[in-house]
C-alpha positions in Angstrom: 0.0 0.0 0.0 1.2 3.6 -0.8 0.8 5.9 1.9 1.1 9.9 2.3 3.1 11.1 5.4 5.1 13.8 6.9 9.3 13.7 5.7 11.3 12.1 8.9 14.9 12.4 9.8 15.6 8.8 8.5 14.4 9.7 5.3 17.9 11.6 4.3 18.7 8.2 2.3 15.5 8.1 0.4 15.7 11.7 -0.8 19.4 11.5 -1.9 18.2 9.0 -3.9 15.1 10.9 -5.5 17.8 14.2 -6.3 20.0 11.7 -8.2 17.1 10.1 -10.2 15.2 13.7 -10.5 19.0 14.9 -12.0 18.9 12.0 -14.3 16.4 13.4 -16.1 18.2 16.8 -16.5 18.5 20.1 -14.5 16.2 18.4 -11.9 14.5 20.4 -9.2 15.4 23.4 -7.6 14.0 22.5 -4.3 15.1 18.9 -4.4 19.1 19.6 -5.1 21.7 16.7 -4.2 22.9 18.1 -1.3 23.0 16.5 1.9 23.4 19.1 3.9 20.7 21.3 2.1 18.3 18.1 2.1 18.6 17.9 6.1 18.3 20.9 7.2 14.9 21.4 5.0 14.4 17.9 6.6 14.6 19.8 9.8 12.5 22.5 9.0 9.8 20.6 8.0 10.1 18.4 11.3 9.8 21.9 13.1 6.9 22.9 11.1 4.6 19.8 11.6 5.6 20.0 15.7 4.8 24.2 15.5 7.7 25.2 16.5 8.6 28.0 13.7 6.9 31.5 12.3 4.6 30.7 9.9 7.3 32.8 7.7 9.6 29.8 8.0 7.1 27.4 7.8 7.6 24.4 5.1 5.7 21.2 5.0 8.0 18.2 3.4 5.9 15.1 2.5 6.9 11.4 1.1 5.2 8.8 -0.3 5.7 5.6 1.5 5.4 2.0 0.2 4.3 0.2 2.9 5.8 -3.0 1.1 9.4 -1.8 1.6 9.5 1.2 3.2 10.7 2.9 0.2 10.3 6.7 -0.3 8.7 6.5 -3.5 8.0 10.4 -3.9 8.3 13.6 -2.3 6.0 16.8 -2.3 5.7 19.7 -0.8 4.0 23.2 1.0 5.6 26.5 1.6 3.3 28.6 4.0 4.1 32.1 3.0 7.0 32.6 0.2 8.6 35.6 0.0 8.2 36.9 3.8 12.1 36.3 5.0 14.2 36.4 1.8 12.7 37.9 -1.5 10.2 35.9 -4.0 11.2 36.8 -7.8 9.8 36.0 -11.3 8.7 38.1 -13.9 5.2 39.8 -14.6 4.4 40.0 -18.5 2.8 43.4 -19.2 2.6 45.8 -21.6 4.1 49.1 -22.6 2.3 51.3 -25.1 4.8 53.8 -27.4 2.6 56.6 -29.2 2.9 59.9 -31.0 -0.5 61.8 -32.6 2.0 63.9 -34.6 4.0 61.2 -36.1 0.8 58.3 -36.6 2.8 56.3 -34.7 1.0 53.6 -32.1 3.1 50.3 -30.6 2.2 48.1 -28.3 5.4 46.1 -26.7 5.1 43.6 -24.2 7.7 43.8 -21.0 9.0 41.8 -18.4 8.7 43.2 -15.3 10.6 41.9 -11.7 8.1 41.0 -9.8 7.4 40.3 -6.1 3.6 40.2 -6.4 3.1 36.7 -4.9 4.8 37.4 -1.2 3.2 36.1 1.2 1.6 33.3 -0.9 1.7 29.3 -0.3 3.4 27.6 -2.7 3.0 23.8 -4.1 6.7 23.0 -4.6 9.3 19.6 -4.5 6.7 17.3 -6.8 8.7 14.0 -7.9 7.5 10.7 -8.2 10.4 8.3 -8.6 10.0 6.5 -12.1 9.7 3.0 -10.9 6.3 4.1 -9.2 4.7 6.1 -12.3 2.1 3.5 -12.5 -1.8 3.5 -10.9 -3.1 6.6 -9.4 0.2 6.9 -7.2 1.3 10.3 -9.2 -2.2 11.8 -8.3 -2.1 10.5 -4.7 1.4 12.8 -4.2 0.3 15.5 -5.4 -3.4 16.1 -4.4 -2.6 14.7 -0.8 -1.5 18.5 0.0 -4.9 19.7 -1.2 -6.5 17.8 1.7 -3.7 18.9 3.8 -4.5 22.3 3.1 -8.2 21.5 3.4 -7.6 20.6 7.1 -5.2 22.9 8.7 -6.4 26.3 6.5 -4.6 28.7 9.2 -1.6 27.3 8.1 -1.4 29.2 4.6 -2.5 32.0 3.0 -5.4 32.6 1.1 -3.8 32.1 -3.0 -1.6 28.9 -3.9 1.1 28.9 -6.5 2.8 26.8 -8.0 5.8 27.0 -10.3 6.1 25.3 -13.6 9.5 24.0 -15.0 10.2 25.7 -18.3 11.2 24.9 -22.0 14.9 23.4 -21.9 16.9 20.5 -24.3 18.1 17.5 -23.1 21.1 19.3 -21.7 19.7 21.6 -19.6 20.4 23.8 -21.9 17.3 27.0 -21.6 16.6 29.3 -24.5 15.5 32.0 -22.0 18.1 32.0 -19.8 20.6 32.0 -23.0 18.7 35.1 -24.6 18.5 37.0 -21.3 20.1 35.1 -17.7 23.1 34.7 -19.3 24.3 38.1 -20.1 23.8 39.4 -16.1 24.9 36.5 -14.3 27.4 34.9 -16.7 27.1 31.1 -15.1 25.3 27.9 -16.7 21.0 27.9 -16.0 22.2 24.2 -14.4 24.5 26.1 -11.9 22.0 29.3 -11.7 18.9 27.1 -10.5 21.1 24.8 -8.2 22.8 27.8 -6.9 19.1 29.2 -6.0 17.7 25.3 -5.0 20.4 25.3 -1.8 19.4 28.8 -0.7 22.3 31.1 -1.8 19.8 33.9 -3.8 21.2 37.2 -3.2 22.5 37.0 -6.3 19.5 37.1 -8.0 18.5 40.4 -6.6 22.4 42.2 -7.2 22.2 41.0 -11.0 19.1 40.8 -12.1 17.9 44.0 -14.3 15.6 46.2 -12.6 14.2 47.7 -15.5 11.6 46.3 -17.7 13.2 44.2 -20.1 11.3 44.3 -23.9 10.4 41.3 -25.1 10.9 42.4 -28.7 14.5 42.9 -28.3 14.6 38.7 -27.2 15.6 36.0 -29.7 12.9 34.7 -31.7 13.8 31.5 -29.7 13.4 32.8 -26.4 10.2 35.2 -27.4 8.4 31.4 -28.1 9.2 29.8 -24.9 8.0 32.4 -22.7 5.1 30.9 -20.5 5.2 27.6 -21.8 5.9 24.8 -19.8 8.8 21.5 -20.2 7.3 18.6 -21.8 7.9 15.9 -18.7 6.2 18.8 -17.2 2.8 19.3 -18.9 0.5 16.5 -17.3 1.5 18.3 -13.7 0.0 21.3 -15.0 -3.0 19.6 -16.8 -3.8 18.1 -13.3 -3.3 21.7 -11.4 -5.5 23.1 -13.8 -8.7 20.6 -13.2 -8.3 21.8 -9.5 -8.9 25.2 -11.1 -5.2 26.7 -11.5 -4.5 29.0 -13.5 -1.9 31.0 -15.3 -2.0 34.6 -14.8 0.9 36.1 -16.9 4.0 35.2 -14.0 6.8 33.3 -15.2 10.2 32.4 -14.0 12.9 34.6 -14.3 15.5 31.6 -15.0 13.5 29.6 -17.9 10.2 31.5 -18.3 8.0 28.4 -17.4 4.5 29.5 -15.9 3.8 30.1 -12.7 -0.2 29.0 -11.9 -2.2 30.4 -9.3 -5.7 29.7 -7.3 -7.6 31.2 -4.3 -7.1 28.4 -1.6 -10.8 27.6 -0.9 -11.4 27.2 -4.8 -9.1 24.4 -5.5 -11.6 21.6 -6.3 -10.5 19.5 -3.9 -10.7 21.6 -1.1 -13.8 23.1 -1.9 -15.2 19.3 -2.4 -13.8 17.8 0.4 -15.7 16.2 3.3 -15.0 15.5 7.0 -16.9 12.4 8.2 -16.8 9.9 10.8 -14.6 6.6 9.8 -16.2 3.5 10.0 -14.1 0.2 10.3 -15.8 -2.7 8.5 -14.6 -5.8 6.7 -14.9 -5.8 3.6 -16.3 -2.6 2.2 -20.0 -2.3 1.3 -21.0 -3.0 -2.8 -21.9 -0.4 -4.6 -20.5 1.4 -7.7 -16.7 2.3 -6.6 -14.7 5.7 -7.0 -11.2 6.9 -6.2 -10.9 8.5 -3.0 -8.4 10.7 -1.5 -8.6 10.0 2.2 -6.6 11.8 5.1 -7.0 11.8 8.8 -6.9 14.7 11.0 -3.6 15.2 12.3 -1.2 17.4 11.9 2.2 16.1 12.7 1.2 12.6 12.0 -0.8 13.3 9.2 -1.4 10.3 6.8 -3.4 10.3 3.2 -4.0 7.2 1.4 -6.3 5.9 -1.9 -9.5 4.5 -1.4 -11.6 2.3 -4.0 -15.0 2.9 -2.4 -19.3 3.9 -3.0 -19.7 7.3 -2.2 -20.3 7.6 1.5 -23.4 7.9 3.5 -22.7 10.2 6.1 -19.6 8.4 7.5 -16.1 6.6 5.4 -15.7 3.0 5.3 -11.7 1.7 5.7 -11.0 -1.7 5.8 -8.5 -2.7 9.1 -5.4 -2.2 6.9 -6.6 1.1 5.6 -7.5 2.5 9.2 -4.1 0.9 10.5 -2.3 2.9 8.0 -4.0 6.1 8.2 -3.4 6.0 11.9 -7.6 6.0 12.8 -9.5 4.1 14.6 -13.7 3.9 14.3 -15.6 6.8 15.0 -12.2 9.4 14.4 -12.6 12.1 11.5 -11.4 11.4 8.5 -11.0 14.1 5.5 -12.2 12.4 2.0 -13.1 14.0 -1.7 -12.8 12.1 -5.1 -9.6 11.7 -6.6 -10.7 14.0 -10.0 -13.6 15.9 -10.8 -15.2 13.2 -12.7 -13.6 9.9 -13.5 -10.2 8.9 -11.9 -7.4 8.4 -14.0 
């Protein structure tokens, strides 16, 4: 069974592993960098946030997926409370500059990218990898709508608009035509280097180099002008599922690659709006009836657990099996926080 719970110390091992097989793939994550010491202390952060212990400024909830088989960490995900409130939140807002002159007949409309810091004091979805020997069954949409419910049941946690950052157009060799066209010429180092530099904390930089004028799109590469907004290719069915929670993209991208940054109020993501909290009920086997895909988490914070549930729509309470109640940490009659896996028909 795969299971949903808060990152632990002794998972150091398991999320080495993940940055290596998230690198494999090319740049790899920002937030997920292969750096032990980096990886630990967010470890530790996270451990401090679940037990309360931190401003909600420093607040960051790291999650794994477990498989109960092994007790392998088969993914990671994660929250950021409020970004921006401690050290500085870039990317660029696309806008638009109008040139005209009545005497000359002259009218242009150029559109600008301008540094941005509009999103302070937003959550953030952030960290999403599944590793690729788990990429089967419903386990990429349990990882990444667990937080949903998370954010469903501890609301005083985060603010009231989610974002979440998109990875960006790049080749096989990390090679970005943004950064190329525009990066490059203030900051003089690799995008690989630039975003791992950024991923382990160290972004002063960004704020000393970057331009702080608007920077005209028109004078960018034709290459660069096409990838602005649009999204990596291993990318797209992350933002595909964001967007059926009712994401969207607002005109913010990144101001290493340009990929799209999407944004939602908190309490009109679909699955927190949907969700219910019911009493569990323990029962052996589950009732008949016409089964959907459940997201299911229990009502604790620093043990929280989510898990997948094949069961008929409940009737004023949620049936678990033994196993499924053991896992989630319940017991019958506890709370239990449930809403369908997708709108419609899980996939």
């Amino acid at each position: 069974m795969m299971f949903i719970r808060p990152v632990e110390h002794k998972d150091l091992p398991g999320l080495m592993d993940l940055a290596r097989s998230a690198a494999s793939g090319g740049v790899g994550l920002t937030s997920l960098p292969i750096n032990e010491d980096r990886l630990q202390k967010r470890i530790a952060r996270s451990v401090l946030s679940f037990a309360g212990e931190l401003d909600r400024a420093d607040h960051g909830y790291v999650f794994v997926l477990e498989d109960s088989a092994n007790s392998k960490v088969a993914g990671i995900c994660a929250v950021e409370a409020a970004v921006g409130l401690k050290e500085p939140w870039y990317n660029y807002r696309i806008g638009t500059i109008v040139h005209a002159s009545e005497e000359l007949g002259v009218y242009s409309r150029h559109e600008t990218l301008f540094l941005s810091n509009d999103h302070t004091g937003y959550s953030e979805l952030c960290t999403l990898y599944l590793h690729p020997d788990y990429r089967v069954k419903r386990n990429g949409g349990l990882l990444s709508k667990s937080r949903f419910l998370f954010l469903a049941q501890f609301p005083q946690l985060f603010g009231k608009m989610v974002v979440a950052e998109m990875r960006g157009v790049s080749d096989e060799n990390g090679r970005s035509p943004f950064w190329e066209a525009l990066g490059r010429h203030f900051f003089s180092i690799d995008f690989a280097e630039a975003d791992y530099l950024t991923g382990i904390g160290q972004k002063a930089f960004v704020a000393e180099l970057m331009p702080k004028h608007p920077v005209y799109v028109d004078f960018l590469p034709p290459e660069a002008q096409a990838v602005i907004g649009l999204t990596h290719e291993a990318t797209r069915p992350a933002v595909a599922m964001l967007e059926s929670e009712g994401f969207r993209y607002e005109g913010y991208v990144d101001i290493f690659d340009a990929g799209p940054t999407v944004q939602a109020y908190t309490g009109d993501i679909r699955a927190v709006k949907e969700s219910q909290r019911l009493p569990a009920r323990v029962v052996d086997p589950l009732p008949d009836g016409d089964k959907e895909c459940y997201l299911v988490c229990n009502d604790a914070l620093q043990d929280y657990r989510a898990v997948l549930v094949e069961s008929a729509r409940p009737q004023g309470e949620f049936c678990l099996t033994p196993d499924l109640a053991r896992v989630l940490k319940v017991k019958d009659g506890d709370h239990v926080r449930c809403v369908t896996l997708t709108p419609k028909e899980a996939v």
